[in-house]
NUZA-198200 format. One record per residue: z, y, x of N, C-alpha, C, CB in turn; residue number from 1; residue in one letter. Coordinates in Angstrom, 2 decimals, padded with zeros to 5 digits. Each point is the difference from the previous one (the first is absolute). Glycine has a CB too. Layout:
# NUZA-198200
{n_Z = Z | n_Y = Y | n_X = X | ca_Z = Z | ca_Y = Y | ca_X = X | c_Z = Z | c_Y = Y | c_X = X | cb_Z = Z | cb_Y = Y | cb_X = X | k = NUM | r = A}
...
# end
This chain:
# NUZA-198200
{n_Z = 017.48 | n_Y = -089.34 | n_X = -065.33 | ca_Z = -001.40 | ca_Y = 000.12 | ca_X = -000.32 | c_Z = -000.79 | c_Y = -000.67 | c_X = 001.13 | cb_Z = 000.37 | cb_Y = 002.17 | cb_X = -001.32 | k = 1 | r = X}
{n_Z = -000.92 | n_Y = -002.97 | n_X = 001.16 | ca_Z = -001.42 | ca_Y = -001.14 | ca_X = 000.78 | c_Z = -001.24 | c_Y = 001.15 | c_X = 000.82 | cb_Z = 000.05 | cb_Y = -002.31 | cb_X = -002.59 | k = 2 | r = X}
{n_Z = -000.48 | n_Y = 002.01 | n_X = 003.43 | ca_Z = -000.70 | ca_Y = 000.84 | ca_X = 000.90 | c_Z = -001.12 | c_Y = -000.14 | c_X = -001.32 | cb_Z = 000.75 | cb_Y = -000.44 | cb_X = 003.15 | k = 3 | r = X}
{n_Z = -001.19 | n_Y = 000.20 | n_X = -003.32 | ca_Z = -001.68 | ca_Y = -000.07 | ca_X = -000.86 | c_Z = 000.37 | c_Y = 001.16 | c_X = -000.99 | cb_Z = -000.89 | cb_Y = -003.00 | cb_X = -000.09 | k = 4 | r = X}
{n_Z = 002.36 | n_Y = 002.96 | n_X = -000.58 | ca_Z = 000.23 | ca_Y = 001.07 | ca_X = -001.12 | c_Z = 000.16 | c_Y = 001.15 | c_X = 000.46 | cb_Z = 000.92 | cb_Y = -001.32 | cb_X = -001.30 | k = 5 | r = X}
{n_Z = -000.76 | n_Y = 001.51 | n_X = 002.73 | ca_Z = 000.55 | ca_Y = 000.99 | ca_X = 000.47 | c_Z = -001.54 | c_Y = 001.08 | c_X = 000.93 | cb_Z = 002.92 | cb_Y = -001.83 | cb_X = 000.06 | k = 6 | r = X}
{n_Z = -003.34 | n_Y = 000.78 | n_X = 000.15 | ca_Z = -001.78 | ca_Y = 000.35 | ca_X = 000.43 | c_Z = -000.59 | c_Y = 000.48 | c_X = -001.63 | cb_Z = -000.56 | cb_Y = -002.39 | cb_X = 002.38 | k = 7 | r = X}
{n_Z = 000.62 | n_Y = 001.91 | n_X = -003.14 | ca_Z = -000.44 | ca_Y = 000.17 | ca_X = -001.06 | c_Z = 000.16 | c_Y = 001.01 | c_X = -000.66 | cb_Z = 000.06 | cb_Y = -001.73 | cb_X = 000.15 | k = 8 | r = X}
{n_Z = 001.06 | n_Y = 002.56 | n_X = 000.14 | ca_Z = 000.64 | ca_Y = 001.38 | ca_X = -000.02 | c_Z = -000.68 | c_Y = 000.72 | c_X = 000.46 | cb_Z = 001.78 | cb_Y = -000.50 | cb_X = 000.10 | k = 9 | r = X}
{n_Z = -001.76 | n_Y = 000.02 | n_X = 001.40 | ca_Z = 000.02 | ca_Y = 001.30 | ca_X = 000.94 | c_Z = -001.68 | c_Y = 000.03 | c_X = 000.17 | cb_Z = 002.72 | cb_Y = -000.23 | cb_X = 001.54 | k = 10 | r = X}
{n_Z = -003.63 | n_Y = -000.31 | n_X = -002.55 | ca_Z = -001.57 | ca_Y = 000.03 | ca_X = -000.33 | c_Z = 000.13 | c_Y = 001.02 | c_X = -000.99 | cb_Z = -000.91 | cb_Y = -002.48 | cb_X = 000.42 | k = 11 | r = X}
{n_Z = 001.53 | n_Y = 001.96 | n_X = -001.65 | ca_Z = -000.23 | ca_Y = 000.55 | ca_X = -001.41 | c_Z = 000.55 | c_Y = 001.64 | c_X = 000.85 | cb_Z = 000.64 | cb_Y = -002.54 | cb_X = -002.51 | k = 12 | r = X}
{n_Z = 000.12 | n_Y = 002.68 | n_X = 003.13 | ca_Z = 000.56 | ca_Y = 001.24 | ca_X = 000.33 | c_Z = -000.91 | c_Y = 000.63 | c_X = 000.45 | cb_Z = 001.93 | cb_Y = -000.58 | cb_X = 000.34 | k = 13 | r = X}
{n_Z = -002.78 | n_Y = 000.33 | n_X = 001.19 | ca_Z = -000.91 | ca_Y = 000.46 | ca_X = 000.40 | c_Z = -001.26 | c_Y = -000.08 | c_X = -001.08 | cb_Z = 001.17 | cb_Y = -000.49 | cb_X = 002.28 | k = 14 | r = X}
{n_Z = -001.56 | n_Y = 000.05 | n_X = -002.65 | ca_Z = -001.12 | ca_Y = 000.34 | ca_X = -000.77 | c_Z = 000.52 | c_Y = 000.82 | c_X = -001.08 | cb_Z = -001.28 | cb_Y = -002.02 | cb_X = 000.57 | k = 15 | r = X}
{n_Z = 002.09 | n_Y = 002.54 | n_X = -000.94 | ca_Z = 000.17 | ca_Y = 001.15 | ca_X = -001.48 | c_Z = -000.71 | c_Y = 001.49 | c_X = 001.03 | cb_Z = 003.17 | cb_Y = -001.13 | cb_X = -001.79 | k = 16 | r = X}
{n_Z = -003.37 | n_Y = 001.83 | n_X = 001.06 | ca_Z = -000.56 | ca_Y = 001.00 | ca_X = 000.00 | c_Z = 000.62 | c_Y = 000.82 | c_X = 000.32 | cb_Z = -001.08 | cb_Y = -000.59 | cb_X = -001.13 | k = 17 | r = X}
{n_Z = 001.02 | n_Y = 001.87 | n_X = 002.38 | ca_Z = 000.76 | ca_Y = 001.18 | ca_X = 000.11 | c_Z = 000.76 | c_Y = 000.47 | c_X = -001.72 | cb_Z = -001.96 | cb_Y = 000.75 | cb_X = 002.40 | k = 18 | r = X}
{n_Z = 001.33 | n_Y = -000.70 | n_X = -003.52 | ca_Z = 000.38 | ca_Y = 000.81 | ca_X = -000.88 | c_Z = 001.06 | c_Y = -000.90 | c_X = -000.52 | cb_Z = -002.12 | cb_Y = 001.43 | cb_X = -000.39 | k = 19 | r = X}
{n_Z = 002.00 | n_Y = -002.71 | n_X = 000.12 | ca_Z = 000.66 | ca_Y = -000.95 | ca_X = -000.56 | c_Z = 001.51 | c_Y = 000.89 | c_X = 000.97 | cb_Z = -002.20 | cb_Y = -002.77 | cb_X = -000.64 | k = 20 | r = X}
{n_Z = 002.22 | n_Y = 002.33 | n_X = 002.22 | ca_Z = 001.04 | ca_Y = 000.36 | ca_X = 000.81 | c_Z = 000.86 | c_Y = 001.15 | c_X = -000.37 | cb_Z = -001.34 | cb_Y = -000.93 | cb_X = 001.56 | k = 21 | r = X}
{n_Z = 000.44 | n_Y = 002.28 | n_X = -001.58 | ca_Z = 000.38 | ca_Y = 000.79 | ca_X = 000.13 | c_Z = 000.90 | c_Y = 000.07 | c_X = -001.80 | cb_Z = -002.02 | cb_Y = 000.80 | cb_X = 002.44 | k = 22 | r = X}
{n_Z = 001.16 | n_Y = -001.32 | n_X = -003.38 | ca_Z = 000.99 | ca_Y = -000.01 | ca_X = -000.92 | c_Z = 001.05 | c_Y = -000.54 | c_X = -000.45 | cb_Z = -001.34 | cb_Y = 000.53 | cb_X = -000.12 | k = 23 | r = X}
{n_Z = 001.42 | n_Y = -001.48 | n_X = 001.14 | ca_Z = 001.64 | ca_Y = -000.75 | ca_X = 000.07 | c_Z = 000.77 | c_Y = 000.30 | c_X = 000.46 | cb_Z = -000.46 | cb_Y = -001.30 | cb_X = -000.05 | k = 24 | r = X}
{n_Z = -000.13 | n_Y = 002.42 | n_X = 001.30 | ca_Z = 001.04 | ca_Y = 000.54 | ca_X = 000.76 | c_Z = 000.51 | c_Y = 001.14 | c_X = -000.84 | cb_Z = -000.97 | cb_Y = -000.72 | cb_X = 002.27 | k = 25 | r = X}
{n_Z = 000.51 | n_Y = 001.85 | n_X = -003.12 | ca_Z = 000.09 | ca_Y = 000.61 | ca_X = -000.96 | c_Z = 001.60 | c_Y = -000.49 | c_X = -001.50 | cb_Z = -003.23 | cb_Y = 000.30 | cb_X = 001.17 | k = 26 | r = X}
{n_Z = 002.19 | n_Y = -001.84 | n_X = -001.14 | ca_Z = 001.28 | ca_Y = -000.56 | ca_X = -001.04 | c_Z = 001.30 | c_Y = -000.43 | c_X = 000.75 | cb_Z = -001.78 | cb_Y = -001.01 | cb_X = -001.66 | k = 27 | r = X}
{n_Z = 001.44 | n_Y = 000.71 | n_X = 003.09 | ca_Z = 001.70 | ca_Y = -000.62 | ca_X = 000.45 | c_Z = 000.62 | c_Y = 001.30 | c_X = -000.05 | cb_Z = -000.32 | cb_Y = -002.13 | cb_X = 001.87 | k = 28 | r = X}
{n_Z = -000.41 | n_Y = 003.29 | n_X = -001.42 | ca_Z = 000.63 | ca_Y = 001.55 | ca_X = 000.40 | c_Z = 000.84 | c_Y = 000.47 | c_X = -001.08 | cb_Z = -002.02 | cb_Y = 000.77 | cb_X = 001.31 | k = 29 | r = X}
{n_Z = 001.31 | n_Y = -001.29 | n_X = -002.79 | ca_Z = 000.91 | ca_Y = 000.83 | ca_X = -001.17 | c_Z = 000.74 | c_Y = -000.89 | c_X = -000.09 | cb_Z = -001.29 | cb_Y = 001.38 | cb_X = -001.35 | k = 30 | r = X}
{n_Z = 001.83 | n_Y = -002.98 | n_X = 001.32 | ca_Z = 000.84 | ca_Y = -000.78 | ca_X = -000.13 | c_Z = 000.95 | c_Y = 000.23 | c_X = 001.11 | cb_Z = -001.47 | cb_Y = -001.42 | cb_X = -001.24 | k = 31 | r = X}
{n_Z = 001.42 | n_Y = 002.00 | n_X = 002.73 | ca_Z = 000.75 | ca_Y = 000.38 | ca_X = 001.22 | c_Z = 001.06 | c_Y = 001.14 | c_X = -000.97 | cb_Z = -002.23 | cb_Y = -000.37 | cb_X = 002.44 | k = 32 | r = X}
{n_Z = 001.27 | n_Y = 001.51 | n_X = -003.15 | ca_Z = 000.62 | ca_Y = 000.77 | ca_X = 000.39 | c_Z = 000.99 | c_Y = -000.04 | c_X = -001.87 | cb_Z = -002.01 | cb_Y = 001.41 | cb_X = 002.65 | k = 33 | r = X}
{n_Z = 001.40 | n_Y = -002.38 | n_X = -003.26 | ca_Z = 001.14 | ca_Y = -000.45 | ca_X = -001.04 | c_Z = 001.20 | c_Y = -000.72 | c_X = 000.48 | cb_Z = -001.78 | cb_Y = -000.19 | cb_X = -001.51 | k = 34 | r = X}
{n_Z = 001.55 | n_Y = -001.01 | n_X = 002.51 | ca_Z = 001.21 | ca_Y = -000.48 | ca_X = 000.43 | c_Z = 000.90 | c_Y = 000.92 | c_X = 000.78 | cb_Z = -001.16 | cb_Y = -002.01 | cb_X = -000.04 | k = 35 | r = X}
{n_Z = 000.87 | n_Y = 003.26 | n_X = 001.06 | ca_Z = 000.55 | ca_Y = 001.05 | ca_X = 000.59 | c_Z = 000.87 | c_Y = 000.43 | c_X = -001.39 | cb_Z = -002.03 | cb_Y = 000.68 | cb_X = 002.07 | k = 36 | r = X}
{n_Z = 001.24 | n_Y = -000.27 | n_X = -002.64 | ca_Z = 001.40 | ca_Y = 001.15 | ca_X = -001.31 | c_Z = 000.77 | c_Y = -001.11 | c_X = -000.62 | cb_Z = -001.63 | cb_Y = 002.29 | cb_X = -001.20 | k = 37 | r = X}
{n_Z = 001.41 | n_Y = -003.23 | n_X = 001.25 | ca_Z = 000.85 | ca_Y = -001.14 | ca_X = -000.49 | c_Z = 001.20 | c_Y = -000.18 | c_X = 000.95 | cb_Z = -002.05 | cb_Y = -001.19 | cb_X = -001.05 | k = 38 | r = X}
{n_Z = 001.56 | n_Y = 000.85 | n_X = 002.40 | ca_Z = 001.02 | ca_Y = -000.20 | ca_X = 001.07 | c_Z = 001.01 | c_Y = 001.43 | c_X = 000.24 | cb_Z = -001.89 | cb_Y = -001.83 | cb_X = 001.20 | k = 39 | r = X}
{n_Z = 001.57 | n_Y = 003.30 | n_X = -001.75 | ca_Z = 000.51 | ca_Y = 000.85 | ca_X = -000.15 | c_Z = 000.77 | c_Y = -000.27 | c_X = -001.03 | cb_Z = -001.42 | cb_Y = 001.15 | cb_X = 001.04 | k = 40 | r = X}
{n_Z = 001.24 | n_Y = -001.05 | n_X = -002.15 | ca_Z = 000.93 | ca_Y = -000.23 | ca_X = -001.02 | c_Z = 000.79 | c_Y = -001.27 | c_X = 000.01 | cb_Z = -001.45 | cb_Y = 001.36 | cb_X = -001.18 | k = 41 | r = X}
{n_Z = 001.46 | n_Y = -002.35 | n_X = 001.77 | ca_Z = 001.11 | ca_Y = -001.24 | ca_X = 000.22 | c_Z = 000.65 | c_Y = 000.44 | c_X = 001.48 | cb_Z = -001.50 | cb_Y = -002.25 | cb_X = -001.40 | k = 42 | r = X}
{n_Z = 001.04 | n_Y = 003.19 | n_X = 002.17 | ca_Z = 000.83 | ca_Y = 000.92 | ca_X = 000.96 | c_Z = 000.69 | c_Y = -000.13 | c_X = -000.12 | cb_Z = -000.58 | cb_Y = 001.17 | cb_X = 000.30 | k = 43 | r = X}
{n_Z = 000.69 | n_Y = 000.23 | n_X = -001.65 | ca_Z = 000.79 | ca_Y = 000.88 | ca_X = -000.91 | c_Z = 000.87 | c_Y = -000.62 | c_X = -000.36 | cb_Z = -001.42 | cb_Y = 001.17 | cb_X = -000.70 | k = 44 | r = X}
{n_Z = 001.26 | n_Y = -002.12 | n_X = -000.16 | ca_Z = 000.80 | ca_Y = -000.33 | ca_X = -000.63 | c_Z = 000.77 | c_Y = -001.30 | c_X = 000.82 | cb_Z = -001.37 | cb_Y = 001.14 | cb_X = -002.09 | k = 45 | r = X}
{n_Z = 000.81 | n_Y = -001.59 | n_X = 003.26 | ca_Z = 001.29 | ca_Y = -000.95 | ca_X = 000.84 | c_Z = 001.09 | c_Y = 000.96 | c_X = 000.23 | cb_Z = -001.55 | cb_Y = -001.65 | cb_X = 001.44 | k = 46 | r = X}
{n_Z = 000.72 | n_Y = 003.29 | n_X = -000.87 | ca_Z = 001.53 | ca_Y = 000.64 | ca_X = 000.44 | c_Z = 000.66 | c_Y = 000.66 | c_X = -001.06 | cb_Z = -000.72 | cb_Y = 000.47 | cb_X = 002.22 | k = 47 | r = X}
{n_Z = 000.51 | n_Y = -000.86 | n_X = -003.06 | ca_Z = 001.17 | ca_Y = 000.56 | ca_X = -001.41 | c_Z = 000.86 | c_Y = -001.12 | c_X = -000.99 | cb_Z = -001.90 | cb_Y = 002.01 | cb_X = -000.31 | k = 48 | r = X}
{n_Z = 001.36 | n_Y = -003.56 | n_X = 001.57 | ca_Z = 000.48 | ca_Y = -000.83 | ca_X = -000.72 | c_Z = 001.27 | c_Y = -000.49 | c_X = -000.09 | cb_Z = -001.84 | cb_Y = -000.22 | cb_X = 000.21 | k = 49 | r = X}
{n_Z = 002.94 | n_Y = 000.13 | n_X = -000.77 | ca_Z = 001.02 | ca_Y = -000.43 | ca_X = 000.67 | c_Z = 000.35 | c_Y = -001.16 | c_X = -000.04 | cb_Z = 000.50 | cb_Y = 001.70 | cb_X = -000.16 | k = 50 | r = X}
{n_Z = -001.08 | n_Y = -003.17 | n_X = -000.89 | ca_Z = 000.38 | ca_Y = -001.26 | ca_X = -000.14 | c_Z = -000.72 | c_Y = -000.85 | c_X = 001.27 | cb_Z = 000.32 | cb_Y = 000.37 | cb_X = -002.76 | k = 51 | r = X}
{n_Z = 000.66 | n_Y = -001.09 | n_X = 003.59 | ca_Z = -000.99 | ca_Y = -000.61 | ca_X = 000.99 | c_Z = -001.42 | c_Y = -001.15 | c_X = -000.47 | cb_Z = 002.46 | cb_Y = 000.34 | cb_X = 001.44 | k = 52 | r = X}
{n_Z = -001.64 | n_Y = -000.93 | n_X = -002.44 | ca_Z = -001.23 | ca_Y = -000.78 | ca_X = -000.20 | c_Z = -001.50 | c_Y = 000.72 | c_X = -000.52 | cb_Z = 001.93 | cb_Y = -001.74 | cb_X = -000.49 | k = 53 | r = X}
{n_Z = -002.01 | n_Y = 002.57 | n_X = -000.52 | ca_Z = -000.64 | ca_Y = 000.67 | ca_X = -000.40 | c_Z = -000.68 | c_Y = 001.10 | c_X = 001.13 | cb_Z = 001.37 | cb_Y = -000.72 | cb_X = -002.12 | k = 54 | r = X}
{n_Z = -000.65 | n_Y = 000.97 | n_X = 003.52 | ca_Z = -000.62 | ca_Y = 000.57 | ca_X = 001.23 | c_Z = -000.80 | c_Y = -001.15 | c_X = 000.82 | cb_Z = 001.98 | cb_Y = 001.80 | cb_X = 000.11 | k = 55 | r = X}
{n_Z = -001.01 | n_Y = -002.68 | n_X = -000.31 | ca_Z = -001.46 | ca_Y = -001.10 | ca_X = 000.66 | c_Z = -000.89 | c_Y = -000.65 | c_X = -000.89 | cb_Z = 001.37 | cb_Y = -000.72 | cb_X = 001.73 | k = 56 | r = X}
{n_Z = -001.83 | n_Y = 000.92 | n_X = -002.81 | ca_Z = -001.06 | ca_Y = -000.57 | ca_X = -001.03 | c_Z = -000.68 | c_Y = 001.00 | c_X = 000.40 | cb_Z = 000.91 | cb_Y = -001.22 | cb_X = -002.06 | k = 57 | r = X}
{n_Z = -001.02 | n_Y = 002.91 | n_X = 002.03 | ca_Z = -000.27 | ca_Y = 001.10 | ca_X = 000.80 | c_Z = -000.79 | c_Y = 000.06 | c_X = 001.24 | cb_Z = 001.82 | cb_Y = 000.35 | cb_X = -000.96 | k = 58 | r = X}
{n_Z = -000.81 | n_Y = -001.05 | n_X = 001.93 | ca_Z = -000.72 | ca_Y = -000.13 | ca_X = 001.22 | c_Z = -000.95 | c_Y = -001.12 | c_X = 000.28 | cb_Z = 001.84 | cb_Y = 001.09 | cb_X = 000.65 | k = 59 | r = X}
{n_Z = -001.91 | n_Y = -001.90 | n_X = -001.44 | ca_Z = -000.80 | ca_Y = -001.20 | ca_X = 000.17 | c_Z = -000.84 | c_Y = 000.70 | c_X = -000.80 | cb_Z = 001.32 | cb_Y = -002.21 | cb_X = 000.41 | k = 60 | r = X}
{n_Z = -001.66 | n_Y = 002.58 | n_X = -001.29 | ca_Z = -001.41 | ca_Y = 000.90 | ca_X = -000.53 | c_Z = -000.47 | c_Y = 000.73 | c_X = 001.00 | cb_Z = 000.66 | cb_Y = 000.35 | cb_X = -002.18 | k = 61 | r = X}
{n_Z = 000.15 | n_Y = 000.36 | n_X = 002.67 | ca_Z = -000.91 | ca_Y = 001.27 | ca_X = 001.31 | c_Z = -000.08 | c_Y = -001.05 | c_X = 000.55 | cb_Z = 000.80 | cb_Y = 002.57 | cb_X = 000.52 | k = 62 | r = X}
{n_Z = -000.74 | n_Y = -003.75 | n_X = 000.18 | ca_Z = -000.40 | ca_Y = -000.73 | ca_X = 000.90 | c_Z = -000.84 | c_Y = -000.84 | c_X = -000.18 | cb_Z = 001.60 | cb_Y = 000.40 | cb_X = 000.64 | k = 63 | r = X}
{n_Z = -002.18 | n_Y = -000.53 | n_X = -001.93 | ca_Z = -001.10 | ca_Y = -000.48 | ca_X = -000.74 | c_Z = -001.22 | c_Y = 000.98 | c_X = -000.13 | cb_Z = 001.72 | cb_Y = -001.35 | cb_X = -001.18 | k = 64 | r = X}
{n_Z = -000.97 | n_Y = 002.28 | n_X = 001.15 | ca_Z = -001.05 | ca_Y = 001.34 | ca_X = 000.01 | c_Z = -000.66 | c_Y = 000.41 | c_X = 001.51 | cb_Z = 001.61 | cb_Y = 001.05 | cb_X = -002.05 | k = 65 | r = X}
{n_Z = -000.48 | n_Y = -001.21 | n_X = 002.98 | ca_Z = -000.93 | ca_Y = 000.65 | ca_X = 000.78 | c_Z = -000.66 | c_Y = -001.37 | c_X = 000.85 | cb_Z = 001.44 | cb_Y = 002.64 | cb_X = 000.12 | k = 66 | r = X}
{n_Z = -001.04 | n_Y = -003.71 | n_X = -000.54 | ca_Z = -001.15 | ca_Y = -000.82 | ca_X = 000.60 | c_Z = -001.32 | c_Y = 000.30 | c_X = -000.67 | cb_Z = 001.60 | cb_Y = -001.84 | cb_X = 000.54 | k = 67 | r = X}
{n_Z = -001.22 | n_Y = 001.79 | n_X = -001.34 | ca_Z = -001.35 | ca_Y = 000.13 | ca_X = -001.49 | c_Z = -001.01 | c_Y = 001.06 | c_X = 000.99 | cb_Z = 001.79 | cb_Y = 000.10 | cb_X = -003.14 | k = 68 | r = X}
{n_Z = -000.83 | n_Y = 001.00 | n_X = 003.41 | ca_Z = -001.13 | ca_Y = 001.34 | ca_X = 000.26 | c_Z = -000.53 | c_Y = -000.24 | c_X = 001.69 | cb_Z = 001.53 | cb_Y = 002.17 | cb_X = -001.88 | k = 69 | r = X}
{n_Z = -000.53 | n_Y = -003.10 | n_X = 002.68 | ca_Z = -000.05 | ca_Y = -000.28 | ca_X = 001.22 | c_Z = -001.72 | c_Y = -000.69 | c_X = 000.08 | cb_Z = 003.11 | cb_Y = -000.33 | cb_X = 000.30 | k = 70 | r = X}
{n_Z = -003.32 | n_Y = -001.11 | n_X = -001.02 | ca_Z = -000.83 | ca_Y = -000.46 | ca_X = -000.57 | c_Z = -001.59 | c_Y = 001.16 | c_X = -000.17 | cb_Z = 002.41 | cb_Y = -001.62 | cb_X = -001.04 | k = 71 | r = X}
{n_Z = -002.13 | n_Y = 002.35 | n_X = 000.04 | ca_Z = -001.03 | ca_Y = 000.45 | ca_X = -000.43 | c_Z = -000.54 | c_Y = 001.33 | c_X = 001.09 | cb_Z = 000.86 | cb_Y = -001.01 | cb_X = -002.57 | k = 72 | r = X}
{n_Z = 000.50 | n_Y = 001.04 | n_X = 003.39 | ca_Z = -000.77 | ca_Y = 001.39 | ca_X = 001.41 | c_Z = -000.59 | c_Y = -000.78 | c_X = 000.91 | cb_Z = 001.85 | cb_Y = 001.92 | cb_X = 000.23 | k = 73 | r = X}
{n_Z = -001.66 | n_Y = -003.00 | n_X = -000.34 | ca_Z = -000.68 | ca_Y = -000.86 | ca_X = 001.30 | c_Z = -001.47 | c_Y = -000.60 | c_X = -000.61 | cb_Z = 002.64 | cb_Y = -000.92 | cb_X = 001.16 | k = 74 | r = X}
{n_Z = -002.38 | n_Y = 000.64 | n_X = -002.66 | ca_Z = -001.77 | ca_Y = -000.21 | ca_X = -000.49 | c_Z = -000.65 | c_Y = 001.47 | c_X = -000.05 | cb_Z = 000.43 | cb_Y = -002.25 | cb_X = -001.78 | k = 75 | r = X}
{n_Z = 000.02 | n_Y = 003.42 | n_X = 001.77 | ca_Z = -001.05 | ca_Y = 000.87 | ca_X = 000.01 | c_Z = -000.36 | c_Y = 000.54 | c_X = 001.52 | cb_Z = 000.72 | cb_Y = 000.58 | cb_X = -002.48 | k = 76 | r = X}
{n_Z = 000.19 | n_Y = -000.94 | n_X = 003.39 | ca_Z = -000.53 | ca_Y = -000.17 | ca_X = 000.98 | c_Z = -001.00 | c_Y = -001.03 | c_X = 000.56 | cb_Z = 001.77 | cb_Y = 001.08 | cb_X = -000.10 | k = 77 | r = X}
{n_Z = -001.64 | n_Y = -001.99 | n_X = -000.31 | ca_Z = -000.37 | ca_Y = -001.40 | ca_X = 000.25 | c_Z = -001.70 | c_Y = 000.58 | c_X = -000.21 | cb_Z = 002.50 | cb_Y = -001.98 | cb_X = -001.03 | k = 78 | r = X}
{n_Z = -002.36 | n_Y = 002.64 | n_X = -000.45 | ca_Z = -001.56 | ca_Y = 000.15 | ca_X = -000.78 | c_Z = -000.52 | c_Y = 001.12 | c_X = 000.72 | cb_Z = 000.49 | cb_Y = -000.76 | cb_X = -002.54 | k = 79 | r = X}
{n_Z = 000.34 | n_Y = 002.18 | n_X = 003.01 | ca_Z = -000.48 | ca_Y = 000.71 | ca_X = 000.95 | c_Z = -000.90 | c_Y = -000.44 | c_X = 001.22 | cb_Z = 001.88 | cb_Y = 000.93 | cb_X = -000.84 | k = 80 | r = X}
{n_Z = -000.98 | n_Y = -001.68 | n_X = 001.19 | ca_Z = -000.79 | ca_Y = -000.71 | ca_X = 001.29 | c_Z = -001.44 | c_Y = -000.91 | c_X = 000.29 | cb_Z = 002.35 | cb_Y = 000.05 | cb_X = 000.12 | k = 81 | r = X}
{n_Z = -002.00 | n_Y = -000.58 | n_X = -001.59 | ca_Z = -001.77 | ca_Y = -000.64 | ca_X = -000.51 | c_Z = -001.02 | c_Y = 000.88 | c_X = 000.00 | cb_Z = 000.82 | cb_Y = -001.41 | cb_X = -001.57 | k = 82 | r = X}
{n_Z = -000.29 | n_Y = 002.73 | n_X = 001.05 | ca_Z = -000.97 | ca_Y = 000.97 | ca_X = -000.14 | c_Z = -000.33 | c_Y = 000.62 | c_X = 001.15 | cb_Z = 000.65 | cb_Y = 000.28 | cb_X = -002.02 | k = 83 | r = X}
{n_Z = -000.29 | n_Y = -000.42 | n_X = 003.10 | ca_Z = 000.29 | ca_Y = 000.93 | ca_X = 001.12 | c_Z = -001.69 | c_Y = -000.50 | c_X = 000.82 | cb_Z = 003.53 | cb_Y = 000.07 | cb_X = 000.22 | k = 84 | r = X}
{n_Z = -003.74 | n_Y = -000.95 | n_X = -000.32 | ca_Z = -001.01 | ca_Y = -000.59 | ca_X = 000.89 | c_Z = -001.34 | c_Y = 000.58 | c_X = -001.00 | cb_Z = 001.53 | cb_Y = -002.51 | cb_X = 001.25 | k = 85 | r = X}
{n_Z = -001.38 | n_Y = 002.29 | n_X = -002.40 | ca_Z = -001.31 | ca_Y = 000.34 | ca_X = -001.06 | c_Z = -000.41 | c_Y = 001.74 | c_X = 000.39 | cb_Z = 001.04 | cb_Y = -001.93 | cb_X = -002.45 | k = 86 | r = X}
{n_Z = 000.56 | n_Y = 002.59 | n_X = 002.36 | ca_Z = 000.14 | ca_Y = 001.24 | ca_X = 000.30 | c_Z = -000.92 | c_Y = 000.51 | c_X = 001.37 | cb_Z = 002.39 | cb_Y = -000.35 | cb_X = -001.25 | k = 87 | r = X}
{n_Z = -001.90 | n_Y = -000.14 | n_X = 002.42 | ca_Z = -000.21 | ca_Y = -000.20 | ca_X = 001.32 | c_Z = -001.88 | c_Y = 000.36 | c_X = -000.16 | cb_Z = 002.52 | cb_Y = -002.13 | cb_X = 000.74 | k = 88 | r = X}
{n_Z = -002.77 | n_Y = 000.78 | n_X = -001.25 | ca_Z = -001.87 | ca_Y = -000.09 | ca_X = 000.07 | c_Z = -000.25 | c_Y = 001.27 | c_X = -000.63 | cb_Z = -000.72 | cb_Y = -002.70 | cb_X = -000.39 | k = 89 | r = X}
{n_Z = 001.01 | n_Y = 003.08 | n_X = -000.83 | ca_Z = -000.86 | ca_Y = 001.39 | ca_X = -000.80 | c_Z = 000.01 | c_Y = 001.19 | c_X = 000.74 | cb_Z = 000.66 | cb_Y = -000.68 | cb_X = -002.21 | k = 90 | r = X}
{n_Z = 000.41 | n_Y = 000.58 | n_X = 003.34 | ca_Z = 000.15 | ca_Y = 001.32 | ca_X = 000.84 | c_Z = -001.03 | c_Y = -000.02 | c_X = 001.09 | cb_Z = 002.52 | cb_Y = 000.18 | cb_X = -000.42 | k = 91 | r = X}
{n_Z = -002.66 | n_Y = -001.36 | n_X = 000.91 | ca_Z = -000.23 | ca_Y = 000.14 | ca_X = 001.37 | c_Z = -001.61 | c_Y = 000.37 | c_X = 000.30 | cb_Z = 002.07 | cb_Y = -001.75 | cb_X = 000.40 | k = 92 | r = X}
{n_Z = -002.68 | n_Y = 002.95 | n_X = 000.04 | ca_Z = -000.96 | ca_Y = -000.13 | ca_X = 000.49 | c_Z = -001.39 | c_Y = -000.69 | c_X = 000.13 | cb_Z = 001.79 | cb_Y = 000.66 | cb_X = 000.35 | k = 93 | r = X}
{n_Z = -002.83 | n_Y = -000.31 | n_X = -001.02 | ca_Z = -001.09 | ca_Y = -000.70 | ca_X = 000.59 | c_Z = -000.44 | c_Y = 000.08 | c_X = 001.32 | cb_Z = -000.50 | cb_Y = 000.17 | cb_X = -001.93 | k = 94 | r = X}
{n_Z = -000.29 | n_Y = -001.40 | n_X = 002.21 | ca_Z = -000.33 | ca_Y = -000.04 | ca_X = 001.12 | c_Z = -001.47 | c_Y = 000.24 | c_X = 000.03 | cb_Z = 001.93 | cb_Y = -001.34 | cb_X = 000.52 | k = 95 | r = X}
# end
């Protein structure tokens, strides 16, 4: 990705709206915690698997998975942190 597309991001990003944020962070949270019971149940079923190939088609899913969720804890942090400064001003004190 070219610096101009990548500035171009990180504008459209800053200018969305606390609510816009906060409701994405909301939607990655229920998609986190769908890929979690997913990565539970392909657990499960690696350790009951006994064909090797069919254990590694298995493990390459959980390893698809937990990048997937790796990914999406670092954007709701990422979006936490945007908010942190907006947060910061509404608290602080008049002068």
């Amino acid at each position: 990705m070219n610096v101009k597309k990548l500035l171009e991001r990180v504008r459209l990003f800053l200018d969305a709206d606390t609510q816009t944020q906060l409701h994405e962070i909301r939607s990655i949270r229920k998609v986190l915690k769908a890929l979690k019971e997913k990565e539970r149940e392909l657990q499960a079923s690696l350790e009951h698997e006994k064909d090797d190939e069919a254990r590694e088609a298995l493990q390459l899913h959980l390893e698809v998975i937990y990048a997937q969720r790796k990914k999406g804890v670092d954007r709701v942090l990422q979006l936490k942190e945007a908010l942190k400064p907006e947060e910061d001003i509404l608290q602080r004190p008049l002068d």
